[in-house]
N, C-alpha and C positions, 0 to 999 in steps of 0.2 A: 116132247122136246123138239120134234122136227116143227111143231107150227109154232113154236116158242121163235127158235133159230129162221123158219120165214119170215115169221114179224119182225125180227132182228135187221134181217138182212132189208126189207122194206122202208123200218127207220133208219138204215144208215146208208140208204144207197146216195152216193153221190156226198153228204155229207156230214162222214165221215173220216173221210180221205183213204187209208192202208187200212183199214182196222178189219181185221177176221170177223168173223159171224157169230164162229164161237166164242169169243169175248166176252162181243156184245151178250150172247146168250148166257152165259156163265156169270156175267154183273145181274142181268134180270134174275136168274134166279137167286143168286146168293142175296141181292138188293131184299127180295121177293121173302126168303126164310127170315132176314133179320128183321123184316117186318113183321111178321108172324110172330116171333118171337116177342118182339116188342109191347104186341095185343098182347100175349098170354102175359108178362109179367107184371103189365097195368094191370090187369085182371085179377091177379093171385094181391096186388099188392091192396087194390081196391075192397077187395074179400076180405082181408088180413083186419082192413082198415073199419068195414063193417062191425064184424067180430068185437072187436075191442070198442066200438060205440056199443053195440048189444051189451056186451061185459057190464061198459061205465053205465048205460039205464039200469041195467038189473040190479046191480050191486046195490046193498044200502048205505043208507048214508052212516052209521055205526061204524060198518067196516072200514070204509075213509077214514074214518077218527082216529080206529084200532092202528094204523098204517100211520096213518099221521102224516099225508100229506094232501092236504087242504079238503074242497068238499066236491059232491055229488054233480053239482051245475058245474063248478069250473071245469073239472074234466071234461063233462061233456063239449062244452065252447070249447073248450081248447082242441078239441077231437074236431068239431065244426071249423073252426078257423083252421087248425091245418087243409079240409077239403076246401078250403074258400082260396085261401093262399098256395093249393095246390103242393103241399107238404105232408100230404095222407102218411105215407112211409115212416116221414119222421117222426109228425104225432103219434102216430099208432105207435111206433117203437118204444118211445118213451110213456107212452099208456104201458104197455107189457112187461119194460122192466119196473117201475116206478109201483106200479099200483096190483097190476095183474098177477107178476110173482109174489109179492110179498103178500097178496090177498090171498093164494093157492095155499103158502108156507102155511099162514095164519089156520085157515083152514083144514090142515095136513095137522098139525100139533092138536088142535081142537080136537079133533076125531082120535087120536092117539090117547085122548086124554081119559 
């Protein structure tokens, strides 16, 4: 923290006008955690988004039908066009409720049966 708060004090000498040190040090760090943050939740969401492309190759194409909404290649493109258009989240989301739960359910009653 002390060589945080030097550096602080180095980029605001002179222009910054009044501004405390500790501030300045207390924006770097908090600036510093919400970026952190930010990597991890790209991370988790990218992972998330993985997953559910693994799901749409594995699954067959059968089980689309059983669901009944559409087929095997469209998911996957539409999984690809969300990472092209930078909508991983969303695609993925709608991969999970759309296809993902109702493919587990399907599977849950089968095994029951």
């Amino acid at each position: 923290m002390d060589r945080l708060i030097a550096y602080s004090s180095g980029v605001c000498s002179g222009s910054c006008g009044n501004v405390e040190e500790g501030i300045v040090a207390w924006l770097f760090a908090t600036f510093g955690v919400l970026f952190l943050l930010m990597i991890i939740l790209v991370m988790l969401v990218l992972a998330f988004w993985v997953w559910m492309l693994v799901d749409a190759s594995k699954r067959d194409e059968e089980s689309y039908k059983k669901i009944g909404s559409g087929e095997k290649v469209l998911w996957i493109v539409i999984l690809i066009l969300s990472l092209l258009f930078q909508m991983t989240l969303v695609g993925s989301l709608i991969y999970f409720f759309l296809i993902y739960q109702k493919g587990k359910a399907l599977e849950l009653a089968k095994n029951k049966k």
